[in-house]
C-alpha positions, 0 to 999 in steps of 0.5 A, a space after each residue: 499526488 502529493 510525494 510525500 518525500 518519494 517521486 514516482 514520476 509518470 509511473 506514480 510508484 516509486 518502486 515502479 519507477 525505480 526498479 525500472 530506471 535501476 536497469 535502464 541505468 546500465 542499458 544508458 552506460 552501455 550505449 556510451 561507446 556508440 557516442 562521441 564528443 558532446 553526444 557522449 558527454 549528454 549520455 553521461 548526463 542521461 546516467 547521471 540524471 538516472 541515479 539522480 531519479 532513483 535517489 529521489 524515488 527514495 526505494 530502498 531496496 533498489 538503493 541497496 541492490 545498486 549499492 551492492 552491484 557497485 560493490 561487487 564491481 569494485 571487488 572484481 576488479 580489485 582482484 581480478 583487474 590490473 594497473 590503474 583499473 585495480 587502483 581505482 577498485 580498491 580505492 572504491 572499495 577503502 572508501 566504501 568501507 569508511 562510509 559505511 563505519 561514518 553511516 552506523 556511527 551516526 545512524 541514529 542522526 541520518 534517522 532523522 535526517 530530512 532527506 527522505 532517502 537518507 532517512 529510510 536507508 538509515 531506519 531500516 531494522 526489523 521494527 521499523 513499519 515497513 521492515 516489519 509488515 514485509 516479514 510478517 508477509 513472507 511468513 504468513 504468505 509463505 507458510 500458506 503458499 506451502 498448502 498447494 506447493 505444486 500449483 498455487 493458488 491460481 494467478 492474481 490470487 495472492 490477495 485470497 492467501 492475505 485475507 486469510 492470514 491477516 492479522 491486525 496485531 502484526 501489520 498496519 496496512 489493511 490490503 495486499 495483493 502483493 507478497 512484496 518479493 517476487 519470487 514468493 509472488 510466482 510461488 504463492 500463484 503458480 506453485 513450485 513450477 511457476 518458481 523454478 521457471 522465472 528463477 531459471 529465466 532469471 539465473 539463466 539471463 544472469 550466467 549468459 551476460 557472465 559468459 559474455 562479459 568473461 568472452 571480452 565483451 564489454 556490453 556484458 558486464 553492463 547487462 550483468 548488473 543491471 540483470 543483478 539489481 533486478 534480480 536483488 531488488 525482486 527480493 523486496 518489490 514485484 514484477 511490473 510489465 515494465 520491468 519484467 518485459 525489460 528482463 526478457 528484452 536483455 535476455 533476449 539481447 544477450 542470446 542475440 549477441 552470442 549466437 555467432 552467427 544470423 540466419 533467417 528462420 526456415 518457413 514455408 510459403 505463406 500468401 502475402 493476404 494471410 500475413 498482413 491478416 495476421 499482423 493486423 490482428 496482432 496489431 489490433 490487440 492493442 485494442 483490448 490489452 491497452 486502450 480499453 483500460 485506458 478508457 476505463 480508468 478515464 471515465 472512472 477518473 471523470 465519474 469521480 470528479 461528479 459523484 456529490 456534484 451530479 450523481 446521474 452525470 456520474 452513474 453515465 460514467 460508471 456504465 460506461 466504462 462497466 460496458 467496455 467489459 475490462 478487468 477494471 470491474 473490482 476496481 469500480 467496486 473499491 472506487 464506488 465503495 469510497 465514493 459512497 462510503 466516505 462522501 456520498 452517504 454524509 453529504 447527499 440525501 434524497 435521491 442522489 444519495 439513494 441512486 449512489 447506494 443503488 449503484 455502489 450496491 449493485 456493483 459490488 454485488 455483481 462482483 462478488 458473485 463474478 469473485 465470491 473469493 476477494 475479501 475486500 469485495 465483500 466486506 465493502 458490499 457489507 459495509 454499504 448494505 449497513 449504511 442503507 439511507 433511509 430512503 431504501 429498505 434495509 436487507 438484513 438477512 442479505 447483510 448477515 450473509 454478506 457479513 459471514 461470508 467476509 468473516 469467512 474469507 479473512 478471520 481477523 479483520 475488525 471490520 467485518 466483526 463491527 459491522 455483525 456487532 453494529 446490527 444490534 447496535 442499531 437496533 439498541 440506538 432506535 429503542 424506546 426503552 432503556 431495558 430494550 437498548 440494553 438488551 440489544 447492546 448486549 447482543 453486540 458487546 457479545 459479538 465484539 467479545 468475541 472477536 476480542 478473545 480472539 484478538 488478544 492484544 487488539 488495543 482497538 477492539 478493547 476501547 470499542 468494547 470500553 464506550 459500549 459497556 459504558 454507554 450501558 451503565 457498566 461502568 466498572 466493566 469498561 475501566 477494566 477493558 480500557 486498562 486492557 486496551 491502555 496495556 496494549 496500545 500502540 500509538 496510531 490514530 486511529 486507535 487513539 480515537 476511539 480512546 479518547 471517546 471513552 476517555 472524554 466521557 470518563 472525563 480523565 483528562 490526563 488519559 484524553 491528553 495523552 491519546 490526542 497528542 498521539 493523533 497530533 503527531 500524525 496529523 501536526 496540521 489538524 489544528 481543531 484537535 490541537 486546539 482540543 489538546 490545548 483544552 484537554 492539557 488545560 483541564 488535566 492541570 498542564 497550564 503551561 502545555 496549553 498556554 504553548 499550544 495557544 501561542 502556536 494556534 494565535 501564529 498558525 491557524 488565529 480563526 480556530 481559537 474563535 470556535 470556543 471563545 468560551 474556553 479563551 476567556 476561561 484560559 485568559 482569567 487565569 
């Protein structure tokens, strides 16, 4: 997958990868004593290549909690340690102290730097998208998470407490089943008494290799940070099986080391046949835990790889990876959606395209029977049963329920809405009289409105709202929604497309401008919506705007400029 300024290696997260190489990092510089000559200096260059890994992986909070671990190091031994050592920490420290003054004077320039770890570290404020979805996420998880403050919601369910508080005004990202901290995370699933154990396994693994360290033992200072940074950036990612095995694996380490003394466990005879008996069922759990998700996902990867190109090879696939009977059920479920959603139903017909309905229906269904609480599930079962091809029977009555229920599950997400609205729009769309499509467009605007009185600064909701009243003739309804929608905008592009809709047949070019720079911004390399600005600056009076876009298009992509030669020779007369 393309980085995108981040590396997440073998991993594929960057936040993966780094929390585990920030704790892997300490264990290296711990082992550099059992070296000598070239073979320490290759463990050096192992450390190095370690902070070098998590410098590229570009995860802030792993850089910050490094950044603190190394200040707390400097600020002990500066008080604590003695002679060159103490020279060195305070050194650190008056050096230190200057790069943070360099890094907030100019701040505003590292924001733009292209160095993608500089720039993330340097736009951190309470606005920037990220920042923002994260508190928007304690608050509202954690405000729910309080309703069962004894038990919690049960494991794997934070998902189920998102939906419920989701809101589109306040964050960007549609899905969660993460809280992004941790310690919130064991909250929201195992209420109060999951919290204080992993924060007591946490503290207690922390104040064993204190002890260790103060005893002499040098291994102890090198657990303890490493311990520290994955106790700090817990705050700002979760628990991977990677990361918190290796917590347990320290610990278990540091207990080890400071038991004073080995002594063989006291157990009663057992017969030698019971004992490999039991290693070998411990051993053949690698079956289900490992292999058989794996499995799974292989085939799921090769189904995708046929989906448009042999639909049957595909569904072959897909049941078999369903039959091994793994975890990785909701999974299939999102995947097909995608799979028909955004290819399948465009780019098939006849047959194919109604086996690929049949199965992405019948899927998503069994899942939201087996999980009638994931949100998710059940606006994508709704969201295929409305793109039901022609060639099967529409089931309204099961869609209305479908549509509830997600409604039901998570209030304020659009899509749901849209899809309740879009039943009688449909309907509007296949009249025959222009009072009957207006009377069926009504019962959707209806629906819309109400989601819209819900939402009260939704910029989105009030351009959909905008294009139907128009397409109905209510001409003066729309340019108020619209000037609604126009106060609340927040530039995206999804957003910015549906503004252009009704700006286009408004013809108000000068707004129809404004919204697809916004869609250019986010996609610089889409050059049939540059060229479309080019033409849309052309027509709002800005000669000089489209005659620069024009210039860029003859350098970067000359074929699209040939999809509206007509326009070419208008823009050349003049």
């Amino acid at each position: 997958e393309e980085p995108r300024g981040r590396y997440g290696a073998t991993f594929g997260n960057a936040a993966f990868f780094a929390s585990y190489i920030a704790m892997t990092f300490f264990l290296t510089l711990a082992a550099v004593r059992e070296y000598r000559g070239k073979w320490r200096s290759l463990v050096y260059v192992s450390a190095g290549a370690q902070l070098c890994a998590i410098f590229l992986a570009a995860t802030r909070g792993t850089i910050l909690a490094l950044l603190f671990a190394a200040a707390s190091t400097a600020v002990y031994f500066a008080w604590k340690g003695s002679g060159s050592l103490r020279t060195y920490a305070r050194g650190a420290l008056a050096f230190g102290v200057v790069v943070v003054l360099l890094f907030f004077i100019f701040r505003a320039q590292l924001a733009n730097a292209p160095i993608e770890p500089v720039r993330r570290i340097a736009t951190i404020s309470l606005t920037d998208g990220t920042v923002s979805s994260r508190l928007f996420l304690w608050e509202k998880i954690g405000t729910e998470a309080l309703r069962a403050p004894f038990f919690g919601y049960g494991a794997e369910h934070i998902e189920v407490v998102f939906n419920r508080v989701y809101d589109p005004e306040l964050i960007v990202e549609q899905w969660f089943d993460r809280s992004h901290n941790a310690y919130l995370d064991y909250f929201v699933q195992f209420g109060i008494v999951g919290f204080l154990l992993y924060l007591g396994i946490i503290l207690a693994a922390l104040q064993s290799a204190w002890t260790l360290f103060r005893a002499g033992d040098s291994y102890g200072g090198y657990v303890l940070l490493a311990l520290l940074v994955a106790a700090l950036q817990n705050f700002f990612v979760f628990d991977t099986v990677l990361s918190l095995w290796l917590v347990f694996a320290i610990f278990a380490g540091i207990l080890a080391r400071t038991s004073g003394s080995v002594r063989a466990l006291s157990m009663p005879p057992v017969p030698k046949v019971i004992s490999y008996g039991l290693a070998l069922c411990v051993a053949a759990l690698i079956i289900p835990i490992s292999f058989l998700p794996m499995r799974a996902n292989l085939l799921l990867a090769k189904a995708y790889v046929y989906h448009v190109a042999d639909v049957p090879k595909t569904i072959d696939f897909l049941e078999s990876g369903r039959s091994l009977h793994t975890y990785a059920d909701l999974e299939y479920g999102y995947q097909l959606y995608s799979m028909f959603a955004n290819q399948q139903t465009s780019m098939l017909t006849g047959e194919p395209r109604l086996l690929s309905f049949q199965l992405a229906r019948d899927v998503l269904e069994e899942n939201h029977r087996q999980y009638p609480y994931d949100g998710r599930t059940a606006v994508y079962l709704a969201h295929v049963l409305d793109r039901t091809p022609p060639e099967a029977t529409l089931d309204e009555a099961r869609l209305r329920m479908v549509i509830d229920h997600a409604i039901e599950l998570s209030p304020r997400r659009l899509q749901p809405w849209y899809l309740k609205a879009n039943i009688s729009l449909k309907k509007g769309d296949a009249a025959t009289t222009p009072a009957e499509k207006t009377r069926f467009y009504r019962e959707g605007i209806e629906i819309l409105e109400e989601y819209a009185r819900m939402q009260t600064q939704s910029a989105d909701i009030r351009f959909i709202l905008a294009s139907l009243n128009l397409s109905i003739g209510e001409k003066e309804v729309a340019a108020q929604w619209a000037e609604e929608a126009d106060a609340f905008y927040i530039p995206s592009s999804e957003t910015a497309r549906r503004a252009t809709k009704y700006y286009l047949v408004t013809e108000n070019w000068p707004q129809f401008a404004r919204y697809l720079s916004d869609i250019v911004k986010e996609e610089p390399e889409n050059y049939a919506i540059l060229y479309d600005l080019a033409k849309a600056k052309f027509l709002s009076g800005d000669r000089a705007g489209a005659d620069e876009i024009i210039a860029r298009l003859k350098v970067v992509s000359p074929a699209v400029l040939e999809t509206d030669p007509a326009f070419m020779a208008a823009i050349e007369a003049k």
